[in-house]
N, C-alpha and C positions, 0 to 999 in steps of 0.2 A: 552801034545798034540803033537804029530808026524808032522814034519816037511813038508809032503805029504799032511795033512788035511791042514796046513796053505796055502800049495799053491795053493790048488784049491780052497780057499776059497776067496784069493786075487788074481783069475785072473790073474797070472803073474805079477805084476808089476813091471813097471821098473826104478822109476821115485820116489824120496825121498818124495813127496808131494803126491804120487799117494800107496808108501808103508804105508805113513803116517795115510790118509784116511781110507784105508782096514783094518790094527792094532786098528786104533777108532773107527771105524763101530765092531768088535769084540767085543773089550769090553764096548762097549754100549747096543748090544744085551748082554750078559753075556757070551759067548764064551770064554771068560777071565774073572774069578772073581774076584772081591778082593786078595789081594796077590798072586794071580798066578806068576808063572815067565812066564816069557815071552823066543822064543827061542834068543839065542847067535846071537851075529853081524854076527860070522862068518856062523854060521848054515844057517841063512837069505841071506845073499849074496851069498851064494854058489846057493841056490834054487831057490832065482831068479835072477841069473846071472847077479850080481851087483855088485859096488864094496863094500868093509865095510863102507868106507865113506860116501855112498848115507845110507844105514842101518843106520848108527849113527846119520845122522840130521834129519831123521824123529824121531827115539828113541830124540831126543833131541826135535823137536817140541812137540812130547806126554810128555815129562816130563816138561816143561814150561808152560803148559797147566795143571798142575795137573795129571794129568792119570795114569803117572806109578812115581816110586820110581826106584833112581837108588844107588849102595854102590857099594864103591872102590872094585875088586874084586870080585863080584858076578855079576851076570844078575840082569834085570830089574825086576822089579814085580810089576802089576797091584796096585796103592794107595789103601790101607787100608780102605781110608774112602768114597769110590766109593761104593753104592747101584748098585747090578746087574741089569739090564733092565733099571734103573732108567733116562740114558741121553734117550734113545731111545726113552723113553715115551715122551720126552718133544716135540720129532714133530707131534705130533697132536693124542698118543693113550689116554695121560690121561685129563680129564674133564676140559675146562675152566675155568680159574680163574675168579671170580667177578671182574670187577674192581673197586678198589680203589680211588675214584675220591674224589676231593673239591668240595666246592658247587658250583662254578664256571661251572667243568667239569658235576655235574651233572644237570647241569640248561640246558646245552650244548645239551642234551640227549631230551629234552623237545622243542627244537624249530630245527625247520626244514624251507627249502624255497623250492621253485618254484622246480618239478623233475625235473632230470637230464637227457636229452635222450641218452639212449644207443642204440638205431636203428637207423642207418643212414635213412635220410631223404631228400629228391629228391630239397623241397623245405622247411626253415627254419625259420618263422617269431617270430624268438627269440627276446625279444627286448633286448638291450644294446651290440649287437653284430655291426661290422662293417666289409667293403669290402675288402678283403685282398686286392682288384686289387685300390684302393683308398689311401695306404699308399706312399708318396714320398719316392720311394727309393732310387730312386738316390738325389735327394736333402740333404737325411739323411747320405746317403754313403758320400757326399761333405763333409759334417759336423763332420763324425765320423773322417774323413780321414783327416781333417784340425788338428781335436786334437791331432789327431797322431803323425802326421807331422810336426807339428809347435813347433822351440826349443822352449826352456825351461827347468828350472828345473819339474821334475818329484817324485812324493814321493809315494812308496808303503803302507804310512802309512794309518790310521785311518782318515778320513776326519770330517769338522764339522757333528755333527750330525743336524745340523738347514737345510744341504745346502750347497751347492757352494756358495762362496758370489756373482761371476759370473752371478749363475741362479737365485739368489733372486734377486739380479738386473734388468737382462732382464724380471722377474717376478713381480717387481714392474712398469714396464714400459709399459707392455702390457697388463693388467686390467686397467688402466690412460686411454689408448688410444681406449682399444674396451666399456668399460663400464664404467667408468669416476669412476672407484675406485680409491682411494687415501689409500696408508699406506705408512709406514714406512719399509724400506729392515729388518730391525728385527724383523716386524711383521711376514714376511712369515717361516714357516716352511715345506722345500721339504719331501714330504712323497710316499709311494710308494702306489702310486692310493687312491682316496676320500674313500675307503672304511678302509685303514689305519688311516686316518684322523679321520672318525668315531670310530675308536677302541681305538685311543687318546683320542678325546672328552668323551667317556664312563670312562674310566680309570682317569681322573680327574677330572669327576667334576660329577660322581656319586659313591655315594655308596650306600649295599642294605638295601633297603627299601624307597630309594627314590623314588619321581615320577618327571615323564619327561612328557612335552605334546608331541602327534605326530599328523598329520594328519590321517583321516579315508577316505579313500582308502590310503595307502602309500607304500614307500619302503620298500618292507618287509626287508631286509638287515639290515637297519640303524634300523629298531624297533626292528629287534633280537639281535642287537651288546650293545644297550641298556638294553634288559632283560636281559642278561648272565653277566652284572653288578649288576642284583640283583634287579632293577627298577621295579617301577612301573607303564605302560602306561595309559594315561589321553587323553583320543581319541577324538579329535575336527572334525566334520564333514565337508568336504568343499561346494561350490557349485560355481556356476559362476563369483562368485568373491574373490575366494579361502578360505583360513583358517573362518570359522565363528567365526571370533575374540567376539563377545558379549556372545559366552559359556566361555569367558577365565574370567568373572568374577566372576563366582565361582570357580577358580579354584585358591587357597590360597595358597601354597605348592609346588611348584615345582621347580626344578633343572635346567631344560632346555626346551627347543622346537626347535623342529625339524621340518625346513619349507621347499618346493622348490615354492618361491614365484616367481618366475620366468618363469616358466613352472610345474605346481604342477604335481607332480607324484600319478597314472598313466592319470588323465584326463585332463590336460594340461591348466588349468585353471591359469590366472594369478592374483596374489594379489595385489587389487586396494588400489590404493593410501591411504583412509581412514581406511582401515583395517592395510596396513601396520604401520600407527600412531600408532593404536590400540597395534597392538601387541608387538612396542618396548617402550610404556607407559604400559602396565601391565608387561615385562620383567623389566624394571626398578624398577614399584612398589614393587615387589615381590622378586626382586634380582636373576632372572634366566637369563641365557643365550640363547642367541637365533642363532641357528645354522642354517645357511642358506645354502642350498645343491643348486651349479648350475651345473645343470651336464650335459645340452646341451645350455647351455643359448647362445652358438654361432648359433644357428640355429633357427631364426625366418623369416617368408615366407611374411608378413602380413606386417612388420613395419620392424624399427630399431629394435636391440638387446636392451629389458627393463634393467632399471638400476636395482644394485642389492640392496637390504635394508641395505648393506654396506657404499652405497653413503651416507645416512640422517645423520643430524647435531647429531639425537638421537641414532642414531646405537653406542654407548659405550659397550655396550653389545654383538654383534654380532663377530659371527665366522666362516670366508667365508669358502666354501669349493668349488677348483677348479680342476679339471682335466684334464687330455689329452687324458684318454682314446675314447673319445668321437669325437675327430680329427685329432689325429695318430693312436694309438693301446691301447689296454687293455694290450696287451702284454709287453709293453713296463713297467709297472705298475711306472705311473709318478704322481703326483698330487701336493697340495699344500694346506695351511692354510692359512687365514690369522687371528691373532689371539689380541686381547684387548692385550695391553700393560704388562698390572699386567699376563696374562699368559704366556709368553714369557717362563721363566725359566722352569715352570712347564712344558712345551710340548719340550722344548729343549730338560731335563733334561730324559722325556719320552720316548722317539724317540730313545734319548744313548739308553735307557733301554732295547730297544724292538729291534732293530736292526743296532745298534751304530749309521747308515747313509745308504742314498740310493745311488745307484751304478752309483761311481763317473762320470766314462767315457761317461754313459748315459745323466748324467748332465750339462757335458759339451759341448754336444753335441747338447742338445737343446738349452742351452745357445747361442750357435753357430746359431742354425737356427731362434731363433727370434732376435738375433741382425742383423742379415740380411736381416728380412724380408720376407724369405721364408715360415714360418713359418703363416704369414697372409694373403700371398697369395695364399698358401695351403687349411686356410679355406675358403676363396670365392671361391675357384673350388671348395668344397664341398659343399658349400651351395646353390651353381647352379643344381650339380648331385643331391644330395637329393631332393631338389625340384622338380625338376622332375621324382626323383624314387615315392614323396610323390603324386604328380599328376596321376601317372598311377596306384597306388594302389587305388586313391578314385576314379578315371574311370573305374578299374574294377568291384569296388564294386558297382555304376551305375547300370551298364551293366549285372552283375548277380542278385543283391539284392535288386537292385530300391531302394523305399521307406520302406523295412520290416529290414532296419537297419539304426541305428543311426551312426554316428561319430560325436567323441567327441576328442580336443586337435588337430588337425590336420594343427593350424595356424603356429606353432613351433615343433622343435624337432625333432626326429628322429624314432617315434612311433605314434597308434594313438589307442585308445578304441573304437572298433566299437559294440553293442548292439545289438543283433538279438532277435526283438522286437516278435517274432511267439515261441522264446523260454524262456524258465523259467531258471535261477541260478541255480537250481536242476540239469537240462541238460546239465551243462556246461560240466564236467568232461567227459561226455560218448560222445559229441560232439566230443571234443579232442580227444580223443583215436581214435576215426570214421575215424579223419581226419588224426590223424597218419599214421592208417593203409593205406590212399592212400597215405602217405610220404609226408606229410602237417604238419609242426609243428604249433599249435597256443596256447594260454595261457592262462586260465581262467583267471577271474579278482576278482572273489570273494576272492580268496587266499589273495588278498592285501588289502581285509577290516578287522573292528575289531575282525569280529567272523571269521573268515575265511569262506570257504565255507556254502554255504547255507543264508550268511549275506543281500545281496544283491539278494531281491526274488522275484524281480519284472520281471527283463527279464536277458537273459542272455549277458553276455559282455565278450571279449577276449582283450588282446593286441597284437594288430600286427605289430614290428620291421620291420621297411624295409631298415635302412642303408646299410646290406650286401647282398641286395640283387638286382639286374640288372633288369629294367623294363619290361625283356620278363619273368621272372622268377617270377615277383611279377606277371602276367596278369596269368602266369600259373599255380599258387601259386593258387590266388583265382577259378581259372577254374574247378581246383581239388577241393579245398573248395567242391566247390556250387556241386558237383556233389555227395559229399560223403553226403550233408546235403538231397541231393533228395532221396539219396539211403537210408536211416533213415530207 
């Protein structure tokens, strides 16, 4: 091939990574075949007015790569065992490959959550989201800047995977003092957000074929992190006084259950005292774990914050799960365990496996803001603002829906289920979409029951998140609502 074809072929280049490129793109279409030679250093330099030395380290990337062959004394020549067109195809001419999964990966394929919006949207009532304008920055900035700042030895190594002993500290101190939890600093293990926690809890204390009990209406998250262990769900119904513990006696078999007695997810119901007996005398009898998710149990409007089923003399079996997402950031992805004695090793041991430890500087830092106190008086300025973000979302709905919707969960928490009693479960989906289109996010709720859609067919129900969002925004949130449901 003529030294004139290569140059218009490569564009002039001038640049050892840029000669590089042009030579590989060649003989990946087949412009070079198998044993071709390739032209001389000096051929090459002269044409594109370069030196030899730029020509040779690209010749030297293509030959570290495979591509070409190079012998003492002769030019280069395209590798022998290079198929012409054959790399080219690999960016998107030839047919995708199946993939190759375990059963794990292919269970993965079978369970899905809540869509994901790719439309921006004017107003958003996601729930589990929160106010960016609500996060202590500057408090946090004190905190990150203290660890900074403050001597000490320092180590770029590997830290515990359980946790700063630091933050299991200020972590055994401030569940004592908001919710009269009691453990031991070994019991805690720092994880990166409760939904880590739950992919612990899956990974040791199920395997498939097992069954786990869950709630019906639930998180769908914690029920899909359980399936892709291969489980089997055992769906207890709730109602006004959470879990209906008297279905859990038939149920002989099980691994675990999944509760938020606390604020039950999505209809915010909490688990009365006689149920809660119930259900850590059948986890006893039966030798299952009982996994208690409190994932806003700092935000109750009505009372005190309820204690968690961690406090009882019978909780042996229970394994708390706390976060922060919920009163700093998700972003932040901080959380924590608290876990029965005899599991200690087994989640320590986990945790190495999965991602040796979570990110020290972040640990220290919180560390930092609840031994100060910062940290608790951050949530009472939140549990003032949500309050009253939670008052203008149910005086909206007053004010546009009267009595033709229910709310439900609205005493606690940072969401609430409302029921549009004129509509059917069926409606829910095309409601949504209705409302998107005027840049309304809202949620169905059927998604979070056993059968998913269509389960719940009596009327239709949404969840509507108002943490992140500001009480002109929630009043104009539903204004939109109510006008997209007129326009039906």
């Amino acid at each position: 091939m003529g030294q004139s074809e290569t140059g218009k072929r490569c564009h002039k280049p001038n640049g050892a990574r840029q000669i590089y490129e042009a030579l590989k793109a060649q003989i990946e279409d087949g412009v070079y075949r198998p044993r071709d030679q390739l032209p001389s250093t000096r051929a090459l330099a002269a044409e594109f007015g370069v030196s030899r030395t730029t020509i040779t380290a690209a010749y030297e990337q293509l030959l570290a790569e495979g591509f070409i062959e190079t012998r003492q004394g002769r030019r280069a020549c395209v590798a022998p065992a290079l198929r012409s067109g054959s790399l080219s195809q690999a960016g998107g001419k030839r047919a995708p490959r199946t993939a190759r999964l375990s059963a794990f990966g292919r269970r993965l394929f079978e369970l899905s959550g809540p869509p994901i919006a790719t439309e921006p949207l004017r107003i958003d009532f996601r729930y589990g989201d929160v106010a960016t304008a609500d996060f202590p920055s500057l408090a946090w900035r004190r905190a990150l800047t203290k660890v900074l700042t403050t001597p000490g030895p320092r180590s770029l190594r590997y830290q515990d995977p359980q946790g700063s002993m630091e933050l299991r500290t200020a972590l055994q101190a401030y569940p004592w003092r908001a919710r009269s939890l009691r453990c031991g600093v070994d019991q805690i293990i720092v994880v990166n957000g409760s939904q880590q926690g739950l992919d612990l809890c899956s990974r040791i204390l199920l395997d498939p074929g097992d069954r786990f009990v869950i709630e019906t209406p639930c998180y769908w998250a914690a029920r899909h992190v359980f399936e892709s262990a291969g489980a089997t769900p055992q769906f207890v119904p709730v109602d006004e006084e959470g879990l209906q513990t008297q279905a859990l006696k038939d149920v002989k078999k099980a691994r675990l259950c999944y509760v938020t007695p606390s604020h039950q997810f999505p209809l915010g119901h909490v688990l009365s005292a006689q149920r809660r007996a119930q259900l850590l005398q059948w986890a006893d009898k039966v030798g299952a774990y009982v996994i208690e998710d409190d994932y806003d149990g700092e935000y109750r409007y009505d009372i005190g914050p309820i204690q968690p089923l961690h406090v009882l003399d019978e909780a042996a079996h229970v394994i708390y799960l706390g976060t922060l997402s919920k009163t700093l950031s998700p972003l932040l992805r901080l959380g924590y365990v608290v876990v029965p004695p005899e599991l200690i090793h087994a989640f320590r041991t986990a945790k190495r496996l999965t991602d040796r430890h979570s990110p020290a500087l972040e640990q220290a830092a919180l560390a930092n803001f609840l031994h100060s106190g910062a940290y608790e008086r951050h949530v009472r300025k939140l549990r003032r603002k949500n309050a009253q973000r939670r008052s203008a979302l149910l005086e909206a709905f007053v004010e546009h829906f009267g009595d033709a919707i229910e709310v439900q969960g609205s005493e606690a928490g940072l969401h609430v289920v409302a029921w549009f009693k004129k509509l059917d479960a069926a409606q829910e989906d095309a409601t949504a979409r209705n409302a998107r289109h005027r840049g309304v996010g809202i949620y169905p709720v059927s998604g979070l029951y056993e059968n998913g859609p269509g389960s719940a067919k009596r009327r239709a129900g949404f969840v509507f998140g108002y943490a992140a969002l500001e009480a002109r925004e929630i009043r104009h949130g539903v204004d939109r609502l109510a006008s997209a449901l007129r326009a039906r």
